[in-house]
C-alpha positions in Angstrom: 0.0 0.0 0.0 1.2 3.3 -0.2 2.5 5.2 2.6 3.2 8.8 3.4 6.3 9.2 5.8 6.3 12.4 8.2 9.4 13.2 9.4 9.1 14.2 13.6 10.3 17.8 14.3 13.6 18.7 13.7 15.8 19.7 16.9 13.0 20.0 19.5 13.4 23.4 19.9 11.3 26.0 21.8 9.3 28.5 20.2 11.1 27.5 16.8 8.4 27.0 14.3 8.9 25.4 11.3 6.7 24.3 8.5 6.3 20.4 8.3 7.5 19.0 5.2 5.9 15.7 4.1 7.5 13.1 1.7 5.2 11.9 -1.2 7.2 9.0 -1.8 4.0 6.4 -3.5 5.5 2.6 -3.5 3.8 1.6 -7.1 5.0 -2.3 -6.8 1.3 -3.0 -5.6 0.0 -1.3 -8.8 2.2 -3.0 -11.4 1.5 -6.1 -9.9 -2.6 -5.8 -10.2 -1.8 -4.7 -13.8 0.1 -8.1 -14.7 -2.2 -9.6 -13.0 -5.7 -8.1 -15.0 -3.2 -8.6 -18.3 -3.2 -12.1 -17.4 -6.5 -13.0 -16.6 -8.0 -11.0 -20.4 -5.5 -13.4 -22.1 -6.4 -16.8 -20.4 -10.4 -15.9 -20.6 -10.4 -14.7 -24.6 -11.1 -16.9 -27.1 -8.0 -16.5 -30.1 -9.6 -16.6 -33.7 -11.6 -20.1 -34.3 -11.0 -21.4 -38.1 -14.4 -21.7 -39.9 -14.6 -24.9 -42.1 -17.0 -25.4 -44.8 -18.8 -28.6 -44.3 -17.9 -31.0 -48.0 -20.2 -33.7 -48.1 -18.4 -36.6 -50.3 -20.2 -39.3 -51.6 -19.6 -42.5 -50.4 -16.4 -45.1 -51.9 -17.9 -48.3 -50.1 -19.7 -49.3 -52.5 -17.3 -48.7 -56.3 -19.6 -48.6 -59.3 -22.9 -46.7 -58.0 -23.7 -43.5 -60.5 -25.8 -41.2 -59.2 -29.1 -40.5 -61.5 -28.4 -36.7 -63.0 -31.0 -34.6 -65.3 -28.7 -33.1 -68.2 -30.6 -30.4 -67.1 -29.7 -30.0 -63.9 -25.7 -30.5 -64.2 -22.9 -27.8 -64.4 -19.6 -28.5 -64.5 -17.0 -26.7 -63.9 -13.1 -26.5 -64.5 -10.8 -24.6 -63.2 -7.7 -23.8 -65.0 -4.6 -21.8 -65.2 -4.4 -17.9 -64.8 -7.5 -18.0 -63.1 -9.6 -19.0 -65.7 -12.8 -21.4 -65.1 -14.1 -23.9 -68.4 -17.7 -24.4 -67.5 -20.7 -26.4 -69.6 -24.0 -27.3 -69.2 -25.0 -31.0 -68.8 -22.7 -33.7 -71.3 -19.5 -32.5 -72.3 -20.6 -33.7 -76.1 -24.0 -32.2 -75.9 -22.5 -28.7 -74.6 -19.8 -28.6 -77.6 -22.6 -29.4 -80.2 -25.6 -26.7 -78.9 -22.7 -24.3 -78.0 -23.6 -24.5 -73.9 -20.2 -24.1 -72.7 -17.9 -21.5 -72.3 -14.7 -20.0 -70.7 -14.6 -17.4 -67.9 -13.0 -16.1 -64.8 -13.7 -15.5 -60.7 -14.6 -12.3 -60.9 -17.6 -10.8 -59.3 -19.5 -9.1 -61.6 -19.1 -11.5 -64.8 -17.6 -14.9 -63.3 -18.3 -18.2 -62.0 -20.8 -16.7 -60.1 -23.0 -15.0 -62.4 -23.0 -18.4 -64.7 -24.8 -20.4 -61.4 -27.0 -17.5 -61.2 -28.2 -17.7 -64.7 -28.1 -21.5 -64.4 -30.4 -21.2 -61.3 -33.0 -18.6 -62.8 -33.0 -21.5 -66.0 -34.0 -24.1 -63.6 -36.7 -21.9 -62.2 -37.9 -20.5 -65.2 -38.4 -24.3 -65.8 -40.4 -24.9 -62.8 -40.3 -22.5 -59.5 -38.0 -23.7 -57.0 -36.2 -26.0 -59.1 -32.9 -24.4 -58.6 -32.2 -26.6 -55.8 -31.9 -29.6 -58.2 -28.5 -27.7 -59.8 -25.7 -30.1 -59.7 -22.7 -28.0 -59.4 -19.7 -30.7 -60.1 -16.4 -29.1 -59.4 -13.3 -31.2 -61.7 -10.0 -29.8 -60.8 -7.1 -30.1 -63.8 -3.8 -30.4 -63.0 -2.6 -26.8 -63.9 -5.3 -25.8 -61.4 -4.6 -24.9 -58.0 -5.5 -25.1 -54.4 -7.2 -21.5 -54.5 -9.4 -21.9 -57.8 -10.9 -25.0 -56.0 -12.0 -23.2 -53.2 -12.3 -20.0 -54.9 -15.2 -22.2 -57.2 -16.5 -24.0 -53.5 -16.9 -20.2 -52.4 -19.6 -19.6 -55.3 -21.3 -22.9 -54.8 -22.1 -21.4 -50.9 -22.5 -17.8 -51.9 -25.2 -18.5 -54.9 -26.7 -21.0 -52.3 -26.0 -24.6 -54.5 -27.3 -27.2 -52.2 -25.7 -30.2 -54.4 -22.3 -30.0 -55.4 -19.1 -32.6 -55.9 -15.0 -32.4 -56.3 -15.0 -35.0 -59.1 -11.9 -36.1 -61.1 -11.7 -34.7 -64.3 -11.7 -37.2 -67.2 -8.4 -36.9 -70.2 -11.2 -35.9 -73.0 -12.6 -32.7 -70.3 -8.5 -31.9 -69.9 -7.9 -31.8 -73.9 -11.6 -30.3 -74.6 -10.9 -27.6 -71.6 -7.3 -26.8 -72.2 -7.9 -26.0 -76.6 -11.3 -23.7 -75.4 -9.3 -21.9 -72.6 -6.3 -21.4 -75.3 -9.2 -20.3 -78.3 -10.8 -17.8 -76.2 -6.9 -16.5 -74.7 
């Protein structure tokens, strides 16, 4: 605690009056030590940064051979390539080169991935109302891809709200078909 020392009167001398001079000396070890302690106690009691993970449901490998039943309709797959580029068609990759339903495009916000799941949802609607939750978004990384575009295209299937989507392997005839497209359009 902090303590104010008075000095007794100097000399003892009659009829000698002198001011009393008090020392202000404050002992702060008290106050330092309440200020590690409260710096202590915030960090042990705060929660540090949690990671958020975004919850991939894969379908199941026990069983090799099982296909699961897809409207043409329904399916969009998507590519992801180098530079940031994205091959996309709609339903079979034979049907989409012969009615023209494919295309190349970017991430970006405004004209990207995202705006080709919009305009493949308001197509499914159009169809019937609420159908959009029957798009099949199917994700098939090539090898020039990387780690980002994956998740970059996993970020638009959450953001536009796609309720069924899958990483699938991409296939050598989706490679070749993907890779001449992306270097047409370049």
């Amino acid at each position: 605690m902090a303590e104010i020392n008075t000095p007794s009167v100097a000399g003892g001398k009659a009829g000698a009056r002198r001011s009393k001079k008090l020392s202000t000396k404050v002992d702060l070890t008290p106050m330092v030590d309440l200020g590690f302690l409260l710096i202590t106690f915030f960090i042990f009691t705060t929660t540090m940064s949690e990671s958020k993970a975004m919850k991939l449901i894969m379908p199941d490998d026990s069983t090799p051979g099982t296909e699961m039943d897809l409207a043409q309709s329904n399916a969009l797959t998507v590519i992801p390539l180098a530079d940031n580029k994205v091959f996309y068609y709609h339903g079979q990759l034979d049907n989409a080169l012969k009615t023209n339903t494919w295309g190349v495009t970017n991430y970006s916000e405004s004209d990207g991935l995202g705006k080709i799941v919009r305009i493949k949802q308001a197509a499914l609607d159009k169809i019937k109302p609420g159908n959009r939750k029957e798009l099949m978004l199917m994700i098939k990384p090539s090898p020039e891809s990387n780690y980002e575009n994956v998740v970059n295209a996993l970020d638009e299937a959450l953001i536009n709200d796609v309720k069924r989507y899958a990483i699938v392997d991409i296939t050598p005839e989706e490679k070749e078909v993907a890779a001449a497209k992306a270097l047409a359009i370049h």
